[in-house]
N, C-alpha and C positions, 0 to 999 in steps of 0.2 A: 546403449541403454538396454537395461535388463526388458524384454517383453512380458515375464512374469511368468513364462512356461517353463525355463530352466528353476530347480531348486539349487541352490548357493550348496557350494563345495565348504562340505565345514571344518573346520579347524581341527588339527590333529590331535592338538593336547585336550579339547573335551570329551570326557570317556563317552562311546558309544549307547548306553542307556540314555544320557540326557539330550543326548541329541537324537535321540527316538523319539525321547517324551516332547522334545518343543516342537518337532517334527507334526504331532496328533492335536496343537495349539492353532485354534483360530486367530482372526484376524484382531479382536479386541482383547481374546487372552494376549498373544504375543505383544502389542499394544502397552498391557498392565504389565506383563514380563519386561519389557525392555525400560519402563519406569521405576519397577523397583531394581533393576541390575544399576542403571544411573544411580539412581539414591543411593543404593549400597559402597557401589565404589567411592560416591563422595563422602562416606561416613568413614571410609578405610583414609582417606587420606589426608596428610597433615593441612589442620586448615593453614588459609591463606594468612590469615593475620601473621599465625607464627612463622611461615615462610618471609612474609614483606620487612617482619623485626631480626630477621638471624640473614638478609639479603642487604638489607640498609646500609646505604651510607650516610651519617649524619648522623640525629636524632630522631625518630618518628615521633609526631606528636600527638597526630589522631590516625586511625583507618576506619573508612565507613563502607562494612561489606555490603556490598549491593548485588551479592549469589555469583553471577557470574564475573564479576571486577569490583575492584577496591579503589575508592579515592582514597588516598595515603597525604596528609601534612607532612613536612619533614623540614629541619634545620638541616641544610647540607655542611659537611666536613667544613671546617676552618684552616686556614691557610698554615696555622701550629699545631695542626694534628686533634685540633679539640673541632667543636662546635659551633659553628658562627650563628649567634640567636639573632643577630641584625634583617636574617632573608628568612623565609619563611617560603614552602616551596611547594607546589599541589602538582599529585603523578595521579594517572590512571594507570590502574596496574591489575594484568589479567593473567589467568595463566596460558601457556602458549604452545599447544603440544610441537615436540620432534623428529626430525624422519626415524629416529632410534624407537620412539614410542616414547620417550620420555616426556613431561613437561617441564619448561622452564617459567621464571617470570619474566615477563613484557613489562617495561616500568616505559609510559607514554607523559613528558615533559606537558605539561597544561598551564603554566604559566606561578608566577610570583603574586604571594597573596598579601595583600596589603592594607585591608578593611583591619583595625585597631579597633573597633568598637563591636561588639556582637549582643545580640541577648541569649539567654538562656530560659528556658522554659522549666519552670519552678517543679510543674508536673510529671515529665518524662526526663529531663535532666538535659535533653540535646541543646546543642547551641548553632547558633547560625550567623552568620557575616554580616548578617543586615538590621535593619530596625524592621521589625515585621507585629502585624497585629495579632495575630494568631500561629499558636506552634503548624505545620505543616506537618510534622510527625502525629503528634495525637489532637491537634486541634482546641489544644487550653488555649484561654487569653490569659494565664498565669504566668506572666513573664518580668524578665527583670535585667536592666543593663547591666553588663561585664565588660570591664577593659581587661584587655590581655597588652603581654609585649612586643608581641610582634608588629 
């Protein structure tokens, strides 16, 4: 456990100026530094969605990003190479770094959905598995039943 009296050996490939200047960074600038380095590198990188659609097996039907994990819908593969729309299948799925540095996705099995009836909320467009009296997204009671296939 660092005590706080050693300064952290820094990285070879950051040129020397900026590791002077963060070096001269208090505790809430470094703080605001290391929130916008996060933010930044998440803007560099491909979102999730189009990762979970070029990763998929099956059909994706919904993904609802939730920042750091995605619930993903998916029809899984069909026994002929197609789609089998009969199962209907809900993954949590995050990214998962590796000792390379790289990340991969984590696709975590959550079970077989089988609610046929959902509503839709007329206001914000989301839909949901159950009969509910009010959206949970924006809070309209402007809602209205959908049957789907699955």
């Amino acid at each position: 456990m660092n005590d706080g009296s050693e300064d952290p050996e820094p990285p070879e490939d950051i040129p020397e100026t900026l590791i002077q200047r963060i070096n001269t960074l208090d505790l809430p600038e470094l703080k605001s530094l290391l929130s916008y380095v996060e933010q930044h590198i998440e803007s560099l990188r491909t979102p999730i969605e189009a990762e979970i659609e070029s990763s998929a097996a099956g059909k994706v039907l919904e993904i609802e990003n939730h920042g750091g994990y995605a619930l993903v819908r998916q029809h899984p593969p069909g026994p002929d190479g197609g789609v089998n729309t009969e199962i209907t299948l809900l993954y949590h799925v995050r990214r998962e770094p590796q000792y390379d540095g790289s990340e991969s996705l984590h696709w975590e099995y959550l079970g077989d959905v089988r609610n046929t009836a959902e509503s839709r909320c007329e206001s914000c467009g989301r839909t949901f598995d159950r009969k509910i009296d009010s959206c949970p997204n924006c809070g309209s009671k402007d809602l209205s039943d959908v049957e789907t296939e699955e």
